[in-house]
C-alpha positions as a Python dict, from the first residue, in 0.01 Angstrom:
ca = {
    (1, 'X'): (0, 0, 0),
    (2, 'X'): (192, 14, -353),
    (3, 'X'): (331, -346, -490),
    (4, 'X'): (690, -284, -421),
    (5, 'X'): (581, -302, -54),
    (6, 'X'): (390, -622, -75),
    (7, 'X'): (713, -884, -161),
    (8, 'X'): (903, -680, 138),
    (9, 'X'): (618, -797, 362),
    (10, 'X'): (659, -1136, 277),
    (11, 'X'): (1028, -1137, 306),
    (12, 'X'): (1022, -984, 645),
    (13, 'X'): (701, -1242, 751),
    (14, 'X'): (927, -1535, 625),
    (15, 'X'): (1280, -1420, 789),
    (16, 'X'): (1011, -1371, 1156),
    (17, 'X'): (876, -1729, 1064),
    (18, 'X'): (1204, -1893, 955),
    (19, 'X'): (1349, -1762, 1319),
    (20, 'X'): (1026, -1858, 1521),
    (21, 'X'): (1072, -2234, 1337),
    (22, 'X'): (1457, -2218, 1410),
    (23, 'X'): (1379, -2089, 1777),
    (24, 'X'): (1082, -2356, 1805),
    (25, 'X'): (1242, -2610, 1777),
    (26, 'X'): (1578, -2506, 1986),
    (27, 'X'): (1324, -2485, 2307),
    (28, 'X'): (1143, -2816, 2222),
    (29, 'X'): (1472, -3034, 2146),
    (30, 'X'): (1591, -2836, 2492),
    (31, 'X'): (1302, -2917, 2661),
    (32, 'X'): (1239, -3297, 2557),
    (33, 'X'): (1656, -3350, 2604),
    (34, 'X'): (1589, -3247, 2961),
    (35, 'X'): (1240, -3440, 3001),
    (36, 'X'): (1481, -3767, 2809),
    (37, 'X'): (1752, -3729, 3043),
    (38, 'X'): (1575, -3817, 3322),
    (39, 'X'): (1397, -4110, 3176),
    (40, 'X'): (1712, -4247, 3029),
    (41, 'X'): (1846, -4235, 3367),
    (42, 'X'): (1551, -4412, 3514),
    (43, 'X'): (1569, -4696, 3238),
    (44, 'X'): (1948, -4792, 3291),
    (45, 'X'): (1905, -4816, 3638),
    (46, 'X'): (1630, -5045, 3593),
    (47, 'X'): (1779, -5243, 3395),
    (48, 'X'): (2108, -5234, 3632),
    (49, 'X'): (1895, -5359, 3898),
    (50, 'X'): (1713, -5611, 3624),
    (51, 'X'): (2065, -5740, 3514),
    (52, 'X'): (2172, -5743, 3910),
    (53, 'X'): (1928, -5972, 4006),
    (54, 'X'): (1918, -6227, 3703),
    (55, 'X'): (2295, -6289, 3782),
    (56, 'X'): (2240, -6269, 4167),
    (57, 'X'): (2037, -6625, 4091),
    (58, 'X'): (2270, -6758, 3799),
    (59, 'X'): (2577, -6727, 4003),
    (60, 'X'): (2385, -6856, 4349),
    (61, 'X'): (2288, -7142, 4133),
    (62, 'X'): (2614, -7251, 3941),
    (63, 'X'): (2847, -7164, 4234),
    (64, 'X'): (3026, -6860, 4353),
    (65, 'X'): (3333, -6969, 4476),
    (66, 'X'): (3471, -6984, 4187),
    (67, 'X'): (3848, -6772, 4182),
    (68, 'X'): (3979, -6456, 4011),
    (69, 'X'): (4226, -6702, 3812),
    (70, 'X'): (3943, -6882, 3655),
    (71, 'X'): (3873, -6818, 3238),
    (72, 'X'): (3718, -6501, 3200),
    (73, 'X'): (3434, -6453, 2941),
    (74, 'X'): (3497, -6288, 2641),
    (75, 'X'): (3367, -5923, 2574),
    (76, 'X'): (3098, -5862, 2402),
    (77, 'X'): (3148, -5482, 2337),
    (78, 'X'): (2869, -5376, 2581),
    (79, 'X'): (2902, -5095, 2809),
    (80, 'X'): (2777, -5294, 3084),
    (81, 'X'): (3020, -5461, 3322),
    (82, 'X'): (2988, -5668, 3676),
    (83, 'X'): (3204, -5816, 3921),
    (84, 'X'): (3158, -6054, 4219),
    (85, 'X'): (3379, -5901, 4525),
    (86, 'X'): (3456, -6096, 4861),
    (87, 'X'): (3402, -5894, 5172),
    (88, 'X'): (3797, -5827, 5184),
    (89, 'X'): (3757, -5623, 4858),
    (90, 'X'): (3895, -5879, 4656),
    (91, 'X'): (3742, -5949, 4276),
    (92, 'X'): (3707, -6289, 4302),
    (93, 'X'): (3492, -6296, 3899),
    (94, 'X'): (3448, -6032, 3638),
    (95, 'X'): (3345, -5976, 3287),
    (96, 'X'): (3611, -5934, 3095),
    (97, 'X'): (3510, -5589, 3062),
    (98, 'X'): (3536, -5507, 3424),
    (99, 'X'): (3816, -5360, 3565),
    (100, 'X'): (4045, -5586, 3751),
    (101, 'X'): (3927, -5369, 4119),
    (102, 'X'): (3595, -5371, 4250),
    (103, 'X'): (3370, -5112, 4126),
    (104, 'X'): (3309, -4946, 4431),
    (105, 'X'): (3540, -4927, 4723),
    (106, 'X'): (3329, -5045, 4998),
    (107, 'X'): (3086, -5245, 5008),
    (108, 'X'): (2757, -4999, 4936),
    (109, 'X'): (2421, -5190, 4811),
    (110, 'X'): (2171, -4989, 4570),
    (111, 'X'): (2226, -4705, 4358),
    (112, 'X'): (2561, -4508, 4354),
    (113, 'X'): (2863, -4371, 4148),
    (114, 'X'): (3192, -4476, 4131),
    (115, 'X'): (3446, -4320, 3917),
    (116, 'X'): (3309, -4326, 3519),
    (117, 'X'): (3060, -4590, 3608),
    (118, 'X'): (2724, -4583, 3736),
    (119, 'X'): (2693, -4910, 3991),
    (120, 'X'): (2446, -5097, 4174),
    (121, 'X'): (2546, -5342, 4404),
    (122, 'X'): (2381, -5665, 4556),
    (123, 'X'): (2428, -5840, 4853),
    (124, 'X'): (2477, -6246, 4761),
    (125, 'X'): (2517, -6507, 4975),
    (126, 'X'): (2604, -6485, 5333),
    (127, 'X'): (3015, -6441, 5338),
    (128, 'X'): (2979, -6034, 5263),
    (129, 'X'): (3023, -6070, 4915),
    (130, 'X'): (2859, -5841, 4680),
    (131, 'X'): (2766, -5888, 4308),
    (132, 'X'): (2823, -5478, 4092),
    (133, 'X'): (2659, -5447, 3822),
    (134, 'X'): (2784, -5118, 3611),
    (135, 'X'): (2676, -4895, 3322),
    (136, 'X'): (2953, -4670, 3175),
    (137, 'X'): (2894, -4276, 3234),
    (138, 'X'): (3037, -4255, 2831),
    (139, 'X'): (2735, -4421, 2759),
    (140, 'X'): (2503, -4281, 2942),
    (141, 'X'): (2601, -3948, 2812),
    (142, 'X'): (2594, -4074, 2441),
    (143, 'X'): (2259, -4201, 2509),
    (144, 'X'): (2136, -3854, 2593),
    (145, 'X'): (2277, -3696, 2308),
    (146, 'X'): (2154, -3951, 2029),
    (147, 'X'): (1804, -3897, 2246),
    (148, 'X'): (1817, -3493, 2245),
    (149, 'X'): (1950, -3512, 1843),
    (150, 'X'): (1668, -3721, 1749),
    (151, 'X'): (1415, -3524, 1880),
    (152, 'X'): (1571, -3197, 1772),
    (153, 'X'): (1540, -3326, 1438),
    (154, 'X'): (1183, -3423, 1445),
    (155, 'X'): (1122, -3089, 1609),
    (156, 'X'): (1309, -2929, 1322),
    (157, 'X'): (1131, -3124, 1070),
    (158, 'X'): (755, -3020, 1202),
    (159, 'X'): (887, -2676, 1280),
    (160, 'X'): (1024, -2619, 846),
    (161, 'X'): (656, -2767, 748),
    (162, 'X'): (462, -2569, 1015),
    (163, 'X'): (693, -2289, 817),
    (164, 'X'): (659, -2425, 499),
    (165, 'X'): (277, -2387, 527),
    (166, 'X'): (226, -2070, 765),
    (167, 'X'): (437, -1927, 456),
    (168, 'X'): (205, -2097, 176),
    (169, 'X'): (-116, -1980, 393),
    (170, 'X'): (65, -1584, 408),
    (171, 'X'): (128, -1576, 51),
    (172, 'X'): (-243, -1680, -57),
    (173, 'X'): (-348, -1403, 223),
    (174, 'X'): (-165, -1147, 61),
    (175, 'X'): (-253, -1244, -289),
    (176, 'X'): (-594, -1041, -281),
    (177, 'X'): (-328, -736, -138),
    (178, 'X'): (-148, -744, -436),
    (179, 'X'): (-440, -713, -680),
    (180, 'X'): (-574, -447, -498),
    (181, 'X'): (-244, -301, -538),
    (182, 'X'): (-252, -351, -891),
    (183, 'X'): (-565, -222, -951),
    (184, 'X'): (-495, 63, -724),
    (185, 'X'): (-167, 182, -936),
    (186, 'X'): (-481, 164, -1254),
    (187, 'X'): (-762, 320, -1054),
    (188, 'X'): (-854, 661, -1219),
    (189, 'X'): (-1181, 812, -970),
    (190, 'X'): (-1285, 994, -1310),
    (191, 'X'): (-1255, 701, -1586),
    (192, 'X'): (-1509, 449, -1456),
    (193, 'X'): (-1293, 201, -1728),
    (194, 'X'): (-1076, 167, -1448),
    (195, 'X'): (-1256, 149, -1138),
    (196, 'X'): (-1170, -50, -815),
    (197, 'X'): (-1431, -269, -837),
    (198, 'X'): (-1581, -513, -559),
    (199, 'X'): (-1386, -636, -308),
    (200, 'X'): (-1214, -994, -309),
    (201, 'X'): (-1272, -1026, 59),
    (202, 'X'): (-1499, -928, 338),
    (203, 'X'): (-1224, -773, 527),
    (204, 'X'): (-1099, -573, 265),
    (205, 'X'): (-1446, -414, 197),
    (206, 'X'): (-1419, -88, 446),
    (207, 'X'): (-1084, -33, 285),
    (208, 'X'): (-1265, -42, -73),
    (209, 'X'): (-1510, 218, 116),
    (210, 'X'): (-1248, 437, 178),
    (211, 'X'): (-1108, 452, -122),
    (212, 'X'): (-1425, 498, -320),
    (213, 'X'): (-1518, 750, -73),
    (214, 'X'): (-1146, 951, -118),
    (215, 'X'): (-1213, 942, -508),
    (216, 'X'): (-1554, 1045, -537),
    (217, 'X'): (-1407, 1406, -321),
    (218, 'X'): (-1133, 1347, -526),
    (219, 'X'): (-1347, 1348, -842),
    (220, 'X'): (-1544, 1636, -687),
    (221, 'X'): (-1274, 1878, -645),
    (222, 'X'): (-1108, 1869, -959),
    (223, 'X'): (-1439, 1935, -1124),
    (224, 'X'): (-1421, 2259, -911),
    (225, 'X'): (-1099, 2302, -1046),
    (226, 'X'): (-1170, 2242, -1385),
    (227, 'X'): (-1472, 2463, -1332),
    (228, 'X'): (-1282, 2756, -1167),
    (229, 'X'): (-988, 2723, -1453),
    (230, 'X'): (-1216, 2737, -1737),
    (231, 'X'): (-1362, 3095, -1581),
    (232, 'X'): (-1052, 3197, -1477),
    (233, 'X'): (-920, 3166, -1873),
    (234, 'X'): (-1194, 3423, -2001),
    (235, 'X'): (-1253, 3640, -1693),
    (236, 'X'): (-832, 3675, -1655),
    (237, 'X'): (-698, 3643, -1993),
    (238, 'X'): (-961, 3878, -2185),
    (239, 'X'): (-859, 4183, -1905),
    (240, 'X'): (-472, 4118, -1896),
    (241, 'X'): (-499, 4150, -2291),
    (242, 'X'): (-726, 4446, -2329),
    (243, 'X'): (-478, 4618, -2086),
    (244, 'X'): (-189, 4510, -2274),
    (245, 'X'): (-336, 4677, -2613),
    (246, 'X'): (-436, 4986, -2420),
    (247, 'X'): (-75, 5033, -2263),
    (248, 'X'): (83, 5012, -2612),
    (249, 'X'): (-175, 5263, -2734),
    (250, 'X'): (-96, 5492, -2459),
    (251, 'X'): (302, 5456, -2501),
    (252, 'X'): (259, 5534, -2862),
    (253, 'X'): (64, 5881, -2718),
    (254, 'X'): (230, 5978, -2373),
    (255, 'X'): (478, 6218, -2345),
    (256, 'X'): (793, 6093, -2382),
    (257, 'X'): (861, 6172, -1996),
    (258, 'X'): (611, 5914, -1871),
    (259, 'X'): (693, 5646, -2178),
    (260, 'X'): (930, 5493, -1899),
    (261, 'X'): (711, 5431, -1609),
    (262, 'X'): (443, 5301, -1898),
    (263, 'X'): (706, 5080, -2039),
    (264, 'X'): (760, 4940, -1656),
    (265, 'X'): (370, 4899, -1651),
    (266, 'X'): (352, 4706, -1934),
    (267, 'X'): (631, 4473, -1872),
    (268, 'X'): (473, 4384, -1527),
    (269, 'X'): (131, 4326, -1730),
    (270, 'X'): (300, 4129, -1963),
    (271, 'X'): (483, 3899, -1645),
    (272, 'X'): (150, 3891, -1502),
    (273, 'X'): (12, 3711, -1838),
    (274, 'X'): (240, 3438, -1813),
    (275, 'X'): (189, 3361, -1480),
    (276, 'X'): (-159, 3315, -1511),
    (277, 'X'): (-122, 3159, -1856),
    (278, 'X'): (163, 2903, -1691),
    (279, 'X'): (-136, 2827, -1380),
    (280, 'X'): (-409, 2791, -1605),
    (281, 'X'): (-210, 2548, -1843),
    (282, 'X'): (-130, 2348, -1494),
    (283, 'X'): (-516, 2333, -1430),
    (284, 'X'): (-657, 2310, -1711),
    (285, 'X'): (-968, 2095, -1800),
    (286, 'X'): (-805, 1730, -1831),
    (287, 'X'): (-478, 1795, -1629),
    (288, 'X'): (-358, 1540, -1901),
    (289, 'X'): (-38, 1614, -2064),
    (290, 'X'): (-88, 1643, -2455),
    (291, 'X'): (285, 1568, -2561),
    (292, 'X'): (390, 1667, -2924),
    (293, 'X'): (702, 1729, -3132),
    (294, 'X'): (848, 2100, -3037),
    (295, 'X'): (1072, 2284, -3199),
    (296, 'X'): (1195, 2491, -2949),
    (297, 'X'): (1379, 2820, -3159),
    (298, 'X'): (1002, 2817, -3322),
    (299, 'X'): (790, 2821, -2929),
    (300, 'X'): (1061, 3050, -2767),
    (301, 'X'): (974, 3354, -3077),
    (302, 'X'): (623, 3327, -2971),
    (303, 'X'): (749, 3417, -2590),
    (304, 'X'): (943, 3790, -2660),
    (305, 'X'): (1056, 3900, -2365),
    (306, 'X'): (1206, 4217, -2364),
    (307, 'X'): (1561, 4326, -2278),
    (308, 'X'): (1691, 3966, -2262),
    (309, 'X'): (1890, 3778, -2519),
    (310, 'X'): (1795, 3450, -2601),
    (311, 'X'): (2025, 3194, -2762),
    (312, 'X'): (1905, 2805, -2851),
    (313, 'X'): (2102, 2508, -2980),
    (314, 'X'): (1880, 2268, -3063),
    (315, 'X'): (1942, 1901, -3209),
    (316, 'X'): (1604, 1826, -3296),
    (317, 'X'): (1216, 1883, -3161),
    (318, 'X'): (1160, 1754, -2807),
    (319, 'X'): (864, 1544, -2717),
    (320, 'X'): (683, 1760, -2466),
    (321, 'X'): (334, 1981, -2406),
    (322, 'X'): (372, 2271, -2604),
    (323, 'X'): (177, 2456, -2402),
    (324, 'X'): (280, 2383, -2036),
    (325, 'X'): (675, 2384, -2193),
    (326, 'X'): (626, 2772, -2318),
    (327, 'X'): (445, 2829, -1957),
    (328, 'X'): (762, 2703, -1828),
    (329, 'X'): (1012, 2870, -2021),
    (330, 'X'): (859, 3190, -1992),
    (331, 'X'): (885, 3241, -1668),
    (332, 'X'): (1256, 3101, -1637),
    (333, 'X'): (1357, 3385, -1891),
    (334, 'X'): (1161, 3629, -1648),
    (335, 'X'): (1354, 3457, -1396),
    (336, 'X'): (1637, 3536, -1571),
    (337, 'X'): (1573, 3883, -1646),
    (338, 'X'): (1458, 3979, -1300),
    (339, 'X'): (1784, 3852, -1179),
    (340, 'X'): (2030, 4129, -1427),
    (341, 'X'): (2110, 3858, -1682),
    (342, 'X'): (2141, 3976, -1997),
    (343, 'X'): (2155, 3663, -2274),
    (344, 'X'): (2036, 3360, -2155),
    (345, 'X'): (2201, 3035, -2388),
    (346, 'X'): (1929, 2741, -2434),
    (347, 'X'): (2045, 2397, -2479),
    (348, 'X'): (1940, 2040, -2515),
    (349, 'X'): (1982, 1775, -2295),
    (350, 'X'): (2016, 1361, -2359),
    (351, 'X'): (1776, 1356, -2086),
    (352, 'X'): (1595, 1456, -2292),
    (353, 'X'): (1517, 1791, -2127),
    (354, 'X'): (1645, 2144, -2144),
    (355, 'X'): (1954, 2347, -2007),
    (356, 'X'): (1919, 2719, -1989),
    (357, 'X'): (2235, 2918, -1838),
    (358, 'X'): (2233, 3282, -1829),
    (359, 'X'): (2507, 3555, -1782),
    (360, 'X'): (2369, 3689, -1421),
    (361, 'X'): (2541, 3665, -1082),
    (362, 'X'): (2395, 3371, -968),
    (363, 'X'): (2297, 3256, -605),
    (364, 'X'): (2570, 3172, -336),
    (365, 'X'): (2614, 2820, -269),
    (366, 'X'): (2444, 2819, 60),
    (367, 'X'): (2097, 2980, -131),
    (368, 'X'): (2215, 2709, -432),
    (369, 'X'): (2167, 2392, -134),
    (370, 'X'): (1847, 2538, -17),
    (371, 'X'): (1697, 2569, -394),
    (372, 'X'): (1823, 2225, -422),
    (373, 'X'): (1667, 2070, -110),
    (374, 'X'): (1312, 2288, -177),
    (375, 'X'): (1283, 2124, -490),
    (376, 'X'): (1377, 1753, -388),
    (377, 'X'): (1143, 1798, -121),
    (378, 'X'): (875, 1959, -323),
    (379, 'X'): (872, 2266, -64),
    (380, 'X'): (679, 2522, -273),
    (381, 'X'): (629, 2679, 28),
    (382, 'X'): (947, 2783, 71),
    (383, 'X'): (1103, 3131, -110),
    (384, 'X'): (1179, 2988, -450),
    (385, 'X'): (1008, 3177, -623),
    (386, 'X'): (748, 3129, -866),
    (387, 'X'): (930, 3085, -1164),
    (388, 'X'): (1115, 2788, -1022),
    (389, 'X'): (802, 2611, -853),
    (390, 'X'): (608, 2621, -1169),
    (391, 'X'): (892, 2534, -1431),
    (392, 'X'): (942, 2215, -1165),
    (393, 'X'): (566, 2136, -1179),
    (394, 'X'): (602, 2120, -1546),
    (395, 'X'): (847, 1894, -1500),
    (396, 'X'): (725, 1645, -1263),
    (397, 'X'): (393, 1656, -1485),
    (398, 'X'): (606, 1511, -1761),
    (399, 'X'): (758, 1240, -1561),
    (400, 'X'): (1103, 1421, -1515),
    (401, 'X'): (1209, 1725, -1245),
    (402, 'X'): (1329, 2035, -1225),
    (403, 'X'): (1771, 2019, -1076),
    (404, 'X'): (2017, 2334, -1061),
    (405, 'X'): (2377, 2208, -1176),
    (406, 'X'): (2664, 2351, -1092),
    (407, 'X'): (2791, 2675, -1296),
    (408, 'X'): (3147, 2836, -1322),
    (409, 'X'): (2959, 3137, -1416),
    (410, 'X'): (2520, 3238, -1381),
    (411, 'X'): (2271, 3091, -1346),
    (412, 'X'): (2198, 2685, -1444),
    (413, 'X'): (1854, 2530, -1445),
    (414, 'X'): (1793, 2165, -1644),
    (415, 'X'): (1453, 2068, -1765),
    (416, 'X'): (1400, 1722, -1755),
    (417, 'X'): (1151, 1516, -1921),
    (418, 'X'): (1055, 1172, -1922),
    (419, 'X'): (1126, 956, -2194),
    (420, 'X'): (809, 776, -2265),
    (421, 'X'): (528, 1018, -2226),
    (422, 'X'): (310, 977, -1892),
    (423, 'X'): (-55, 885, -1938),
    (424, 'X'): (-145, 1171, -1745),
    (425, 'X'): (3, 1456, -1588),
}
């Protein structure tokens, strides 16, 4: 897991626990509205029937006979209202504020609703007269609210410091991630300086394993490879070059009718050479890349290849491998020459990198995209060609990559290089 990935983690573990906190406490305000409702509704009526009674006695102990005429009391602002009603439906006393009709058309004891109020009658006396108490639906329903808001809030409120501290508690679990990240992007499995080390935690140690385990094959087969290369550069190169000398010898001594098909033989000795000098340089002992000042006119005279002009226009010496750089630019000028172009015109780049453009027929665009996708995709597989594959692993060892511009006219292949030399190819 690199450490780009790690803060995406987080982000996505906060947005998940910022919407379970939100969704939290949604279903608890929703559930304790619901569980309030009915307990709010429970309450007022008790205290309906509570304020039903106590006036029951008060008005069977002053007198009831009292008529509608008489002062009424002033309001108080409550939402609670009660009238005394004769048996003929008449309001015979009221708060003042009850409505002027009797809260419920007929005369109905207990529990009921009239209208926007929410009554409970009593019987009183013996004449049919009946004492309503009433609670005002408008109330009720503000009661529920204020109820449902107030415990949304508090639901709200534990939910942001459950989320508050799941995310404090994620972000110290993912700290020991991160260092093992960072010491991952520094772990070399052949420079014990910069080994993984222990792990943090217990649950990161078969992951530690692993690694180890990947680096010590790792480790092993590039000492094969190292191994094989450093044959390979005296079993391959002392042949190619004894059989170079000898074909010059014999071209100097053939008849002049088989100096052609010699000539042919030593230019496909001479390709062969820089292929396997341009492999060996990739895997040579180190695979570091040993990046020095190059002049470039002075490297390409050590790489004559015949019947091919070469042109360069060079601002300065570019910071590269002298050694994997000629690998590469020899076999783009074989490239070149393979391909029936004649002069091939070297430039360089701000990249900083190089341009080479020759004067063959080029590729059509459709064989242009597939070169293209190959070498964004790293598809050596595919029929590039060898000249391309192992200019673009000289590339990518530097930092940079191999791309194929546009061209009114040839062939166009840019060298690019990184600016700030990689520690190691």
């Amino acid at each position: 897991m690199s450490a780009r990935k790690l803060p995406s983690i987080r982000a996505r573990l906060a947005a998940a626990l910022l919407l379970w906190t939100m969704a939290w406490g949604v279903g608890v305000a929703v559930a304790v509205s619901l569980a309030a409702r009915q307990e709010v509704d429970e309450l007022l009526d008790e205290s309906l029937q509570s304020t039903a009674t106590v006036l029951a006695h008060a008005l069977a102990a002053g007198g009831s006979g009292a008529a509608a005429t008489e002062p009424l009391p002033a309001s108080d602002g409550s939402k609670f209202a009660w009238q005394l009603v004769a048996a003929d439906g008449s309001v015979r006393m009221r708060s003042a504020n009850a409505p002027p009709t009797a809260l419920h058309p007929s005369t109905t004891p207990g529990l009921s609703q009239a209208g926007a109020w929410r009554v409970f009658g009593h019987a009183t006396g013996s004449e049919g007269r009946m004492l309503y108490v009433g609670h005002a639906l408008a109330e009720r329903v503000q009661v529920r609210g204020e109820v449902a808001t107030a415990a949304a809030l508090a639901a709200l409120s534990i939910g942001l410091l459950g989320f508050w501290w799941l995310g404090a508690r994620v972000g110290y679990e993912l700290r020991p991630l991160e260092r093992l990240s960072e010491r991952l992007s520094r772990h070399d499995p052949l420079d014990r300086e910069h080994a993984l080390g222990p792990a943090e935690r217990a649950e990161l140690a078969p992951v530690h394993a692993a690694i180890d385990d990947l680096g010590r094959r790792l480790a092993l087969r590039i000492a094969h490879e190292r191994a094989f290369s450093a044959h390979a550069a005296h079993a391959l190169r002392t042949p190619l070059a004894g059989m170079d000398a000898q074909l010059a010898v014999a071209l100097r001594e053939c008849p002049s009718a088989l100096q052609p098909r010699l000539r042919q033989v030593r230019e496909a000795s001479g390709r062969l050479q820089r292929v396997v000098t341009a492999l060996l340089e990739l895997f040579r002992v180190g695979g570091e890349v040993r990046r020095a000042p190059v002049d470039v006119e002075a490297l390409l005279a050590h790489l004559p290849i015949e019947g091919i002009e070469v042109s360069v226009r060079s601002d300065g010496p570019l910071w590269a491998d002298p050694d994997l750089l000629a690998a590469a630019l020899a076999n783009l000028l074989d490239n070149a020459k393979r391909h029936r172009a004649r002069h091939v015109q070297i430039s360089m780049t701000p990249g900083p990198g190089l341009r080479l453009q020759d004067d063959g027929p080029g590729q059509s665009a459709e064989r242009l995209q597939a070169l293209r996708q190959a070498l964004a995709r790293q598809d050596y597989d595919s029929p590039m060609g060898l000249g391309l594959m192992l200019a673009d692993m000289v590339a990518r060892a530097h930092g940079g990559a191999l791309t194929l511009p546009e061209a009114a006219q040839g062939f166009v292949v840019e060298l690019t290089l990184a600016a700030a030399p990689p520690r190691a190819a």
